[in-house]
N, C-alpha and C positions, 0 to 999 in steps of 0.2 A: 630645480632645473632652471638654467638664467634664460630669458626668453629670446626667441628664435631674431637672428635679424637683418636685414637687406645683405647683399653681395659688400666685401671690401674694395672691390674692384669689379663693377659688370664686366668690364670687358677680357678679363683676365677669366672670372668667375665662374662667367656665364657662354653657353654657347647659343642656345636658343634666342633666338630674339623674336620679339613681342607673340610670343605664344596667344593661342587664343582658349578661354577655359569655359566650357558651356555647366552654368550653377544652373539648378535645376531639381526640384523631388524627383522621387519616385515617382515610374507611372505618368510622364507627364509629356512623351515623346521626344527623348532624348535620341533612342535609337535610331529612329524616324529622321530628323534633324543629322545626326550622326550619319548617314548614308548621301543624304539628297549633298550635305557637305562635302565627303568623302567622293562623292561622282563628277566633283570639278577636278580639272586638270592641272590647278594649281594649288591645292587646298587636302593636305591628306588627315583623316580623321578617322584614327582606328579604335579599336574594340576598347571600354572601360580598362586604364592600366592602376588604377589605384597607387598610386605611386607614392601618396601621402601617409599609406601603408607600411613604406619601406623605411626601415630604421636602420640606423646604425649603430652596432657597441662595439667602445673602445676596451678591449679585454684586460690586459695590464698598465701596470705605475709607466713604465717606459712608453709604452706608446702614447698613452694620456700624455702625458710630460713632453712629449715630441711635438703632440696637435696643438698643446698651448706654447709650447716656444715658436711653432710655426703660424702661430694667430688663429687657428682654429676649435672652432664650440663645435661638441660634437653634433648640433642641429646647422651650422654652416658643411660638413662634410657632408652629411645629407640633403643637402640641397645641392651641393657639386653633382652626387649621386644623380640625383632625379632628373636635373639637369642634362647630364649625361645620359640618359637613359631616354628623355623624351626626344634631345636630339638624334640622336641612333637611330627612330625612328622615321624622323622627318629623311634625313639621309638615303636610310633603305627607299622611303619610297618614292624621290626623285625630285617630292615638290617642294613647295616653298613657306608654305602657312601649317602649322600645326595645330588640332584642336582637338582638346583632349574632355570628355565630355562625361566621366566618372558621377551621377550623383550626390554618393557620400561630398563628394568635393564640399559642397555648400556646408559642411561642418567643419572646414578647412580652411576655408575662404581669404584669413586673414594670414593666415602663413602661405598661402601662392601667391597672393602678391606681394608680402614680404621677399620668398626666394626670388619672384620675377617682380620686380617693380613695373617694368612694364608690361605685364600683362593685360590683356583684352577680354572681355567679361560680356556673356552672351546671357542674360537671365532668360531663362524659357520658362512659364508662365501655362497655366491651364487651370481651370475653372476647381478649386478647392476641391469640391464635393466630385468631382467626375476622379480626380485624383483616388479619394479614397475609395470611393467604387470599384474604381478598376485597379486595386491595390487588394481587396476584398473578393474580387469575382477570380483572383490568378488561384487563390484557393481559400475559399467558403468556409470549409470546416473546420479548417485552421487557423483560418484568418476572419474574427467574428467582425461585423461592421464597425463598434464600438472599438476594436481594438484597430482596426485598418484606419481610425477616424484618428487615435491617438498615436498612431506611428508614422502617419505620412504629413501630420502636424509641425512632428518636430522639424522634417527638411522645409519646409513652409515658412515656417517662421524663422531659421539661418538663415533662407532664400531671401526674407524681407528687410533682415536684417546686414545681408550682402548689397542688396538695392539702396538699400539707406547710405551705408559707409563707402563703396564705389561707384563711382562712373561705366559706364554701360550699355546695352543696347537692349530693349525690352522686346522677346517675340514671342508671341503668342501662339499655341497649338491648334488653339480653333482654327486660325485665320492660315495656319500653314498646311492646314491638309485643305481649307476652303477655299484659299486662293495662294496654293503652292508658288509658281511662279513670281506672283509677285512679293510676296514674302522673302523669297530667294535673292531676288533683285534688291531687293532696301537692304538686304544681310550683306551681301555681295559686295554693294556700295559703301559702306562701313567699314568693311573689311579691306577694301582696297584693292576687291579683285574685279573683272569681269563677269558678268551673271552668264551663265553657258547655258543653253536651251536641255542638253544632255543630262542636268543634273536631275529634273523630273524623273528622268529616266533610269531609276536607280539599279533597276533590277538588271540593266545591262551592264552592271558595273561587278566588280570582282571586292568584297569586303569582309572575307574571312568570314567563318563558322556563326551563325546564328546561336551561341551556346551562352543557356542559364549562369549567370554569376558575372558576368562580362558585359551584359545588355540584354534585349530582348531579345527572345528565342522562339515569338508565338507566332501563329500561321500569316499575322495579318503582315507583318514584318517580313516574312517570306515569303510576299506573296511579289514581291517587286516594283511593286508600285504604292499610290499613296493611297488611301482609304479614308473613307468619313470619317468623321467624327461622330461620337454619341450626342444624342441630342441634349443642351442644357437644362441642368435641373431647373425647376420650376424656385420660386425664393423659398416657396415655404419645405421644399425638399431639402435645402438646405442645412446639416446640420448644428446647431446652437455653436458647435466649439470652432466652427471652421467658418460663419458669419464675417467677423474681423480682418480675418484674410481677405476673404470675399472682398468684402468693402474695399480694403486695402487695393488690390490687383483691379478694381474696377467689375467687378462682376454680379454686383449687388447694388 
């Protein structure tokens, strides 16, 4: 497979302009962030679309044969796709900022901003160990701690390795349910919009279905507004594998 690569033309290529992409683990208040976003008036921000999901295959010799006489890799058709796809979005809902805030993204990282060169890159950031915790407590019996430690790793360390290779803006989960507003305000400014008092206020806002597979779906989410945080592990709570990170992110 030849590897994936920028638009030949953005303006022809591309409809979206400078999308915004929230990298991010699991479990780390994406959906959270995803709503308080989604409650500004300029800024639409809907339910995880995994779009980096969507493939395209070329079935027969003629149509292969057509895409290459017409310049296109079947990974440039798929990028028109998703392209299309996320603007349709922006479109329906009126506004003008997109921010598409998918998880899995961060194993993706290098191919969105390959398709959007200029894309905008939100890292959201929460304290390693709270991650796996609360990656382990959605369910126990099936998710033992040891294995919640080595599944929510791996988005951790793409996460770090997204921070290393792009440019960005780092926000933190503690500090957005501790001091929502103004978290919002620095986001806002970045972003190039107006901070709007309204967006605290998420629960008055309309953001489609709270359903598993999409985002979060748990009561605290549904509750309409913003809620503590758990309190930080203590260091030596910490475990061995997820130390590094720590360090890394500042929380050690």
């Amino acid at each position: 497979m030849t590897r994936p690569r920028p638009p030949a033309d953005p303006a022809a290529d591309r409809l979206l302009r400078a999308p915004v992409f929230v990298l991010s683990p699991v479990r780390s208040g994406s959906t959270l962030l995803r709503v308080l976003l989604n409650s500004h008036s300029r800024i639409h921000a809907p339910h995880e679309l995994h779009v980096r999901r969507i493939a395209v295959t070329l079935t027969t010799d003629p149509v292969r044969q057509a895409m290459e006489a017409a310049g296109h890799r079947t990974s440039d058709i798929e990028h028109i796709l998703w392209d299309r796809l996320l603007h349709r979005e922006l479109v329906r809902s009126g506004k003008e900022v997109l921010v598409d805030k998918t998880p899995s993204n961060v194993f993706a990282h290098r191919r969105i901003t390959t398709c959007w060169p200029d894309a905008r890159i939100v890292f959201l950031l929460r304290h390693p160990a709270s991650i796996a915790r609360s990656w382990h407590e959605a369910d126990p019996r099936a998710r033992p701690m040891d294995e919640a430690v080595r599944h929510t790793l791996q988005y951790m360390r793409h996460l770090e390795e997204a921070r290393r290779r792009h440019e960005g803006i780092d926000v933190r989960y503690e500090r957005l349910v501790d001091d929502t507003e103004g978290e919002l305000r620095r986001l806002c400014a970045w972003l190039g919009v107006e901070y709007e008092p309204a967006m605290v206020r998420y629960g008055e806002k309309e953001h489609g279905d709270f359903v598993k597979g999409i985002g979060d779906w748990r009561d605290k989410i549904r509750s309409g507004r913003v809620q503590p945080g758990r309190p930080l592990p203590a260091p030596g709570e910490v475990p061995e594998a997820l130390r590094e990170i720590a360090v890394a992110w500042g929380y050690l």
